[in-house]
C-alpha positions in Angstrom: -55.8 -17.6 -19.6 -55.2 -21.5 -19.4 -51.7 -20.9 -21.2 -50.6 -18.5 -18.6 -52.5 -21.7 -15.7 -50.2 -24.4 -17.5 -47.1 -22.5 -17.6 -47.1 -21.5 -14.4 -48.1 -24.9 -13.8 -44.9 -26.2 -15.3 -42.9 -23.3 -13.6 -44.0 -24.7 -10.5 -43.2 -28.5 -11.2 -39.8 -27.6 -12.7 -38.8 -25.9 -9.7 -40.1 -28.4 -7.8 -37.6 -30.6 -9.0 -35.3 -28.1 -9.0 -34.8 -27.9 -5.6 -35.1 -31.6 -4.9 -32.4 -31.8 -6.8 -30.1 -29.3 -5.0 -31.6 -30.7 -1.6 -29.8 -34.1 -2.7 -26.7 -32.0 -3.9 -26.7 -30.4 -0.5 -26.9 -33.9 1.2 -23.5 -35.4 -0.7 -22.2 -32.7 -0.2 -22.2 -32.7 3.8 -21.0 -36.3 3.1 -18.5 -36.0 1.0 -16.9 -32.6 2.8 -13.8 -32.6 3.1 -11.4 -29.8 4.6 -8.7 -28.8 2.5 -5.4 -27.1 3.9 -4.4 -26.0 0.6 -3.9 -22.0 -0.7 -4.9 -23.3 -4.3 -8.7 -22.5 -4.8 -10.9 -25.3 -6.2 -14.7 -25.5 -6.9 -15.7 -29.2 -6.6 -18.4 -30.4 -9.2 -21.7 -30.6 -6.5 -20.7 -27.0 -5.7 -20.7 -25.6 -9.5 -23.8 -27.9 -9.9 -25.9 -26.1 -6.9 -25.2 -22.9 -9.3 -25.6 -24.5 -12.5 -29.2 -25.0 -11.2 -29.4 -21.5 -9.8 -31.2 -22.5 -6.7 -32.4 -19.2 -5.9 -34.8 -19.3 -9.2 -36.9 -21.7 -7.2 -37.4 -19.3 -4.6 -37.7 -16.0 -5.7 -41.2 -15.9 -7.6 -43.0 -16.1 -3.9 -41.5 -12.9 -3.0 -43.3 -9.6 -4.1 -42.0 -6.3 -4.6 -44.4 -4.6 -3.4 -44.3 -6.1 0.3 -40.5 -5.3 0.0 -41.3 -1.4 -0.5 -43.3 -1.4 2.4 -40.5 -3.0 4.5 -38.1 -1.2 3.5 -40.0 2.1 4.2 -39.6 1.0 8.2 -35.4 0.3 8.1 -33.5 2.8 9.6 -30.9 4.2 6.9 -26.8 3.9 8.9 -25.1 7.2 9.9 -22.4 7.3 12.1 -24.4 9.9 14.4 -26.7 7.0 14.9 -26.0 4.1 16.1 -28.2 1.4 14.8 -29.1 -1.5 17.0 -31.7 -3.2 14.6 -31.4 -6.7 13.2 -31.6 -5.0 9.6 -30.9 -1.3 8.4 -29.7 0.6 5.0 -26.5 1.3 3.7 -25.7 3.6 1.0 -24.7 1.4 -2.1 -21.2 3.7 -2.5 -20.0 3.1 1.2 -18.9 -1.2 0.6 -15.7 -2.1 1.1 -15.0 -5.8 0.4 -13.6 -8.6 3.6 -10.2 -7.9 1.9 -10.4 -3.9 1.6 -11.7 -1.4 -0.8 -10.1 -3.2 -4.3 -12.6 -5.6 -3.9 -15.4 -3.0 -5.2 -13.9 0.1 -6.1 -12.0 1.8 -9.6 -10.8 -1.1 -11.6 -12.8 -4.2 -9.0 -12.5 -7.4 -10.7 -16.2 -8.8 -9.9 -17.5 -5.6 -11.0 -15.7 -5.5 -14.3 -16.7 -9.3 -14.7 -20.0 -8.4 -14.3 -20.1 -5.6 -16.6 -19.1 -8.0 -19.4 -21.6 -10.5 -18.1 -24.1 -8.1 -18.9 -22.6 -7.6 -22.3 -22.4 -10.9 -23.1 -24.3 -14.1 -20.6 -22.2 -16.4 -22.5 -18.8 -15.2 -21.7 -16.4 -17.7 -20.9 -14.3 -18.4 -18.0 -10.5 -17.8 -20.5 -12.4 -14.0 -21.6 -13.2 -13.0 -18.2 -11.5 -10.2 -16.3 -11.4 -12.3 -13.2 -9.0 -15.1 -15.4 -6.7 -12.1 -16.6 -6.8 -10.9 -13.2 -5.9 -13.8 -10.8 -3.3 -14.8 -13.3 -1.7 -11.7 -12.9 -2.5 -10.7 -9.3 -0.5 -13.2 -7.0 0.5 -10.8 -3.8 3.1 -12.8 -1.9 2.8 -11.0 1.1 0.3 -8.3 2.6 2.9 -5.4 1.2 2.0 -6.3 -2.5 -1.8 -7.2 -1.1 -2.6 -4.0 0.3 0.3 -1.7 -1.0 1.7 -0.8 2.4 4.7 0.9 3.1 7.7 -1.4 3.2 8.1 -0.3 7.0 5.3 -1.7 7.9 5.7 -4.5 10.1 2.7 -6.5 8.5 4.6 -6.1 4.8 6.2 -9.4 5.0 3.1 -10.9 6.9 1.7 -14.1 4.2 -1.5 -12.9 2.1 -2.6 -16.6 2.8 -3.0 -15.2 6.6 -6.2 -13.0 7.8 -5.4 -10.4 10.1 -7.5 -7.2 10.7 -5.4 -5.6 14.0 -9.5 -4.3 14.9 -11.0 -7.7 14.8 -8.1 -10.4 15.5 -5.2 -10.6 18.5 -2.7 -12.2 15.6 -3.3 -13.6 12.3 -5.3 -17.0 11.1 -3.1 -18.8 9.0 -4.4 -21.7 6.7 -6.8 -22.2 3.8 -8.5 -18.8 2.7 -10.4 -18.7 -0.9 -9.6 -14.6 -1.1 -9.6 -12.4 -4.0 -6.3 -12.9 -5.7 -4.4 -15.8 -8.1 -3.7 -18.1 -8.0 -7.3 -20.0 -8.7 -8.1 -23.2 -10.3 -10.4 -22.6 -13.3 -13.5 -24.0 -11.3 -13.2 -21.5 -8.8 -13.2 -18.7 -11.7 -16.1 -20.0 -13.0 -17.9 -20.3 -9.7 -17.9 -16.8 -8.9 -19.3 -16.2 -13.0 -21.5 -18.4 -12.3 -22.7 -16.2 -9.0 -22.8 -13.7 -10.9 -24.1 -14.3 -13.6 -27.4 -16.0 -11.6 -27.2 -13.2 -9.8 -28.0 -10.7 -12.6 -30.8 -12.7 -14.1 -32.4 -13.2 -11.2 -32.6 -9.2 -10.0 -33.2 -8.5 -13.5 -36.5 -10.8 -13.3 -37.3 -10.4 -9.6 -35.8 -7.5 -8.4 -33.8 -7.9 -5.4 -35.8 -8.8 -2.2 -34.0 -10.0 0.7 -34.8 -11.5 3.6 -33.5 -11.4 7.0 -32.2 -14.7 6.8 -30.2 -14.2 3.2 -29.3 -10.4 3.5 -26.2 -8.6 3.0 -23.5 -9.0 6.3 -20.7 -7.5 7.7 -20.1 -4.5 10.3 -19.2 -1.0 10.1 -15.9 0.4 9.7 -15.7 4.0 11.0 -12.6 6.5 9.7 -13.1 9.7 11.7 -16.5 11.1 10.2 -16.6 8.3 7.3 -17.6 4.8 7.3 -17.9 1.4 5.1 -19.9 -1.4 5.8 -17.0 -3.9 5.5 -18.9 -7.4 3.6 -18.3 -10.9 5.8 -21.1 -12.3 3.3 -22.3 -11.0 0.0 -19.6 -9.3 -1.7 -21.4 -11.0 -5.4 -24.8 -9.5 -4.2 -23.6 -5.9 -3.7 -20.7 -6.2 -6.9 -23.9 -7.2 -9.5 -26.2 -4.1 -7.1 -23.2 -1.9 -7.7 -23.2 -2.2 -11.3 -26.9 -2.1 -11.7 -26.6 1.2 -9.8 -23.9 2.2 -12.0 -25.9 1.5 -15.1 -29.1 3.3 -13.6 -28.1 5.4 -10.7 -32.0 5.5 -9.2 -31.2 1.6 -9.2 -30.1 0.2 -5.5 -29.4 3.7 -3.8 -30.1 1.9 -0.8 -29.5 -1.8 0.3 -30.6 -3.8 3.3 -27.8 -5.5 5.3 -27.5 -6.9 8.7 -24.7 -7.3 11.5 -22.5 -10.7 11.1 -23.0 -11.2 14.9 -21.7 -14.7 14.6 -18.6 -14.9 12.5 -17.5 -11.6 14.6 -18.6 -13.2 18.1 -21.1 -9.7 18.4 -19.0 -7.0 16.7 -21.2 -5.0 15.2 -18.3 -1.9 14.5 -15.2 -0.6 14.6 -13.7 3.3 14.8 -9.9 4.1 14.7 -10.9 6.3 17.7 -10.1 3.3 19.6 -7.5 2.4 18.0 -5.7 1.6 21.1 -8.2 -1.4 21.9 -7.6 -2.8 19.2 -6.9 -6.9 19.8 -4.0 -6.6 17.2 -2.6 -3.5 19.2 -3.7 -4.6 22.5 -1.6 -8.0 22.1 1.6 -6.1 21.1 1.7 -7.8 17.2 1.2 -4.8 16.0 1.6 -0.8 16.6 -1.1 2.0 16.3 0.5 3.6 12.6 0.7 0.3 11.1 -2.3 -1.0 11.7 -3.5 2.4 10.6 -2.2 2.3 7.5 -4.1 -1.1 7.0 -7.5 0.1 8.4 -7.1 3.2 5.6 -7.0 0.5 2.7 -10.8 -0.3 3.4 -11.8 3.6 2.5 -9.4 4.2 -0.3 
């Protein structure tokens, strides 16, 4: 009994420090940000540091399990014959499609084959990783080789470095975008094993029990009678929940997610039933079978 007092006793005073330490990191950071109009992807040292740390560690041990089955029980669970107005709701873990479309998290996903050989091996470095092998070889010039759209389509020749979704945006956003394809600087490989890795020990340990404030966010895309919750923030929590699920399919069935009301200016969804409000369309950058083709990359 008074080894289990002093080590949770020392638990408590080494995450105490913990997160003084990434409060400081936090701090030089703000200071030191800088913006950087560049297309190559770096991880500065404060930022690795934060997940060197793993801040979340310091934080998890006051949430129970228990209280999170009980929450849960109250969250509606998303079906497009329903629309769901609540802050937080369920999503079926099969129906994520990533920011960039579905080859974020589906057949051959990088993160998720990372994280399968994170679970093989914790010590798996950055050279071994699929992610390495994978950004070196994946460097779409254009959002043809991205998304593999017809070479009619109008957005082909459109720069991968833009971000243009003809249901969210009036014309593409040009300029610095850390997205899901080479080329990277090592640092920014081993930032996202880093997330991911954390990530897996701490759910291992923990469990996974969000809050409103840190959970899963995005909005629905709707594809006559399918959908995808399409991820603005979270893509590592639901690759490493994917995997779990895949590994132990009673695992993660269901996961808690919320609206990105701010980054989307309160767009909660989308439906190509509308297609012909779309900004993109509505602006004249784009016609209605080109952006179509696009919106069907974030279901396939």
């Amino acid at each position: 009994m008074k080894f289990k007092k002093k080590l949770f006793n020392n638990l408590g005073i080494i995450n105490l420090i913990r997160r003084s330490i990434i409060k400081l990191i936090l701090i030089i950071q703000k200071l030191n940000y800088k913006k950087i109009n560049s297309v190559y992807d770096k991880s500065s040292i404060l930022e690795l540091s934060k997940h060197y740390l793993n801040v979340y560690t310091s934080y998890l041990p006051k949430r129970s399990n228990e209280n999170y089955k009980e929450f849960i029980e109250d969250l509606s669970i998303y079906s497009i014959n329903d629309e769901i107005k609540d802050s937080l709701f369920l999503v079926d873990i099969k129906k994520f499609a990533g920011y960039e479309g579905s080859y974020y998290l589906e057949k051959d996903s990088p993160l998720i084959k990372t994280a399968m050989q994170l679970i093989d091996n914790k010590y798996l470095k950055v050279e071994e990783s699929y992610l390495f092998d994978f950004f070196k070889k994946f460097k779409p010039r254009n959002y043809g080789e991205l998304y593999n759209l017809s070479d009619q389509n109008k957005l082909y020749d459109l720069s991968s470095n833009n971000i243009f979704m003809p249901w969210l945006h009036k014309e593409p956003i040009g300029g610095y975008n850390p997205r899901m394809f080479g080329p990277k600087h090592k640092s920014a490989i081993r930032h996202r094993l880093l997330r991911l890795k954390n990530l897996i020990y701490n759910i291992n340990l923990y469990g996974y029990i969000p809050t409103e404030e840190d959970s899963i966010e995005g909005y629905v895309a709707i594809l006559n009678n399918d959908y995808r919750f399409v991820i603005t923030a979270g893509h590592h929590r639901v690759t490493v929940l994917k995997v779990l699920n895949k590994l132990n399919s009673d695992n993660f069935k269901l996961v808690t997610v919320k609206y990105d009301t701010k980054r989307l200016n309160s767009i909660t969804s989308v439906n190509n039933r509308e297609i012909e409000n779309w900004p993109g369309i509505k602006s004249g950058y784009v016609d209605i079978e080109d952006s179509l083709e696009l919106y069907k990359k974030y279901f396939s």
